[in-house]
C-alpha positions in Angstrom: 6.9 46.6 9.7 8.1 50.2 9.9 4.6 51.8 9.7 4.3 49.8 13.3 7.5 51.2 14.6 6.7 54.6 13.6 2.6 54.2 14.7 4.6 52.9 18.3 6.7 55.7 18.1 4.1 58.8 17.6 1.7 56.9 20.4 4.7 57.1 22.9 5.1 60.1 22.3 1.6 61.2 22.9 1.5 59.3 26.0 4.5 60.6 27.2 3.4 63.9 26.7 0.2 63.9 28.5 1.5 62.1 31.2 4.4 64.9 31.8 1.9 67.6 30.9 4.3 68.9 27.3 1.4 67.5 25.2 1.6 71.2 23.4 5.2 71.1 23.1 5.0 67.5 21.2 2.2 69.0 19.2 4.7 72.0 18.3 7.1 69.4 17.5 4.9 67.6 15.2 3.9 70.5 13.1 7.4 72.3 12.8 9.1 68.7 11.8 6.5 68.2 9.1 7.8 71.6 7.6 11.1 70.8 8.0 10.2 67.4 6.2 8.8 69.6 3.3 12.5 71.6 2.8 14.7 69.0 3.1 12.7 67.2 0.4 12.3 69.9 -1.7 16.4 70.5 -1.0 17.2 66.9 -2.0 15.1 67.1 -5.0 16.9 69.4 -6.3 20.1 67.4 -6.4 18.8 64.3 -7.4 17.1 65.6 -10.3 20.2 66.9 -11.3 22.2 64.0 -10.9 19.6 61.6 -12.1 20.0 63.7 -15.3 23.3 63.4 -15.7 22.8 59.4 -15.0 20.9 59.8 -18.3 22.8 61.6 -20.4 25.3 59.3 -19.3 23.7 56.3 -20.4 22.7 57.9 -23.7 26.1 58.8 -24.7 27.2 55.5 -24.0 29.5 56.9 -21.0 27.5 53.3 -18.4 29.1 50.9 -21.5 32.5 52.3 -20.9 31.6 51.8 -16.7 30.3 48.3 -17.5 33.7 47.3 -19.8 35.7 48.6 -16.7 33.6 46.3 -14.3 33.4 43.4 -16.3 36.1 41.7 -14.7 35.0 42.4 -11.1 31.2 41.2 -12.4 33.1 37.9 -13.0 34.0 36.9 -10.2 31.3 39.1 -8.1 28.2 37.3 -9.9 28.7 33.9 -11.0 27.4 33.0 -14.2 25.7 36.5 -15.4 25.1 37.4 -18.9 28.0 40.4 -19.4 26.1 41.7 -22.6 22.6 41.3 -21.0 20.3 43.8 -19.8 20.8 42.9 -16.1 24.5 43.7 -16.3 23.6 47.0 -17.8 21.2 47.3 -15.0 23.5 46.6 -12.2 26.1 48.8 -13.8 23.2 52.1 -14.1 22.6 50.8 -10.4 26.5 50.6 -9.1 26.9 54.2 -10.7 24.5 55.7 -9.1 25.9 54.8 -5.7 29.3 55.5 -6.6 28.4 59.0 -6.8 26.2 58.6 -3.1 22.8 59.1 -4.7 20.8 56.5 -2.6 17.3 57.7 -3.3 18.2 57.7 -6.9 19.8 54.3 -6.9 17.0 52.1 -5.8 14.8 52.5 -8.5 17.8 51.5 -10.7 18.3 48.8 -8.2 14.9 47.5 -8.5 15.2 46.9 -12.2 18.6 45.5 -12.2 16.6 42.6 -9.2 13.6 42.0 -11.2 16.2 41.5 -15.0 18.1 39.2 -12.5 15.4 37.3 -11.4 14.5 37.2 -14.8 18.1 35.7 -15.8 18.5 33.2 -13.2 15.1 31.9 -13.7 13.7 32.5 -9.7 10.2 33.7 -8.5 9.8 33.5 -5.3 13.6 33.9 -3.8 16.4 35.4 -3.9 19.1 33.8 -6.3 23.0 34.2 -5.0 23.5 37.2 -7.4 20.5 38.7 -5.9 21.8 38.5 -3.0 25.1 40.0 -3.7 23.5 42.8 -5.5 21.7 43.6 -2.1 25.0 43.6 0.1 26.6 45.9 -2.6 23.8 48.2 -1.9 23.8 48.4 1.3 27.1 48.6 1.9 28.1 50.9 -1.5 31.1 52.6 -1.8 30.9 56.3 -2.1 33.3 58.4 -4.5 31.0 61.0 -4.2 28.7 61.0 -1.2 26.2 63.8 -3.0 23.1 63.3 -0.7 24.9 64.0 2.5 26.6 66.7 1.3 23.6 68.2 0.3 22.6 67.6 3.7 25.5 68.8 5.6 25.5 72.2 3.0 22.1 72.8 4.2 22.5 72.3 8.5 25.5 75.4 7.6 28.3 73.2 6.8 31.3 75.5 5.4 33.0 72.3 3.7 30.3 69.7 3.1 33.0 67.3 1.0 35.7 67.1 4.0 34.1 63.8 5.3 35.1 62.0 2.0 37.7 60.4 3.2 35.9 58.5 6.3 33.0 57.7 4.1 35.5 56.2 1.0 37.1 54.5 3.6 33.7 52.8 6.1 32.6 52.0 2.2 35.1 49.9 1.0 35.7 48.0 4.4 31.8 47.6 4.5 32.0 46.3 1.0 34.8 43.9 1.8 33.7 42.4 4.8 30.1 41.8 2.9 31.4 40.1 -0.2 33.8 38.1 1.6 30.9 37.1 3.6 28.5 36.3 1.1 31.3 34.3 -1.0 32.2 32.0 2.4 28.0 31.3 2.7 28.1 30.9 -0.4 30.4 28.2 -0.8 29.3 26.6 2.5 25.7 26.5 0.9 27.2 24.9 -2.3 29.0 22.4 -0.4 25.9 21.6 1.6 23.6 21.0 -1.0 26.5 18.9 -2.9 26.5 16.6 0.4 23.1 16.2 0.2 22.3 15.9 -3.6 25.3 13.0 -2.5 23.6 11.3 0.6 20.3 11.4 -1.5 21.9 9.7 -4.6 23.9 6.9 -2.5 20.3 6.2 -0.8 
């Protein structure tokens, strides 16, 4: 889908740019954005391989066990019925982590694995179990004690305190992370209570 958008987007702006005569000024644009592509990934490489690395030696010395004890009773009540000594808890735990300390990029890998060990757990193929699905929402709408990536964005725009937007990202986090699990636990429940009325109608008939 996105490969669409952007194909619409660059033909836009190619028409656009004949049409008002600036076809030099978007080819310009085109070139000087693709190096500027090339620093900031070479910028945010740098402080995701550091990070990532300290995700490691994190799980080696058994620091993400301590993280999973500590979320154990949250992973309760967030995913029903989950193995809390199996290797998709560990994977959601390596995966939570990661966004804790605002390392997106790094974070979906991690997330992939802890989807594909869940998959594994619930016993689905081909869609997305509940605790799937509230793996997603926590992902999407993660909360930040660290927001690492865009400070390493706002440190390299010029930004003399890159950290003093902590508090309104802490703070859209854990609103966006309430309103989603709230969310998902009311669909979920109405889901449960639909199938129950029909697994009901179905047995009476």
């Amino acid at each position: 889908m996105m490969k669409w958008v952007f194909s619409g987007l660059v033909i836009i702006s190619i028409i656009f740019g004949i049409i008002n005569n600036t076809i030099k000024e978007v080819s310009n644009s085109a070139i000087m954005e693709a190096e500027n592509a090339v620093k900031l990934t070479l910028t945010l490489v740098g402080s995701m391989a550091f990070w990532g690395g300290m995700m490691r030696v994190a799980d080696k010395a058994g620091i993400t066990n301590i993280v999973a004890k500590c979320f154990r009773p949250i992973a309760k009540f967030l995913f029903v019925g989950i193995d809390l000594n199996g290797p998709a808890f560990k994977a959601i735990t390596m995966n939570l982590t990661a966004n804790l300390l605002g390392l997106g990029n790094a974070a979906t890998p991690l997330g992939i694995d802890a989807v594909k060990k869940l998959a594994k757990e619930d016993g689905v193929t081909d869609t997305a179990s509940q605790n799937i699905i509230m793996l997603v929402v926590l992902n999407t709408a993660s909360i930040q004690l660290l927001p690492t990536t865009i400070a390493t964005l706002r440190l390299s725009h010029g930004a003399s305190s890159p950290l003093d937007v902590m508090p309104a990202i802490l703070l859209t986090s854990v609103v966006c992370v309430t309103v989603g699990v709230i969310m998902v636990k009311v669909l979920e429940k109405g889901y449960n209570l639909k199938a129950y009325s029909r697994k009901k109608i179905a047995h009476e008939l």
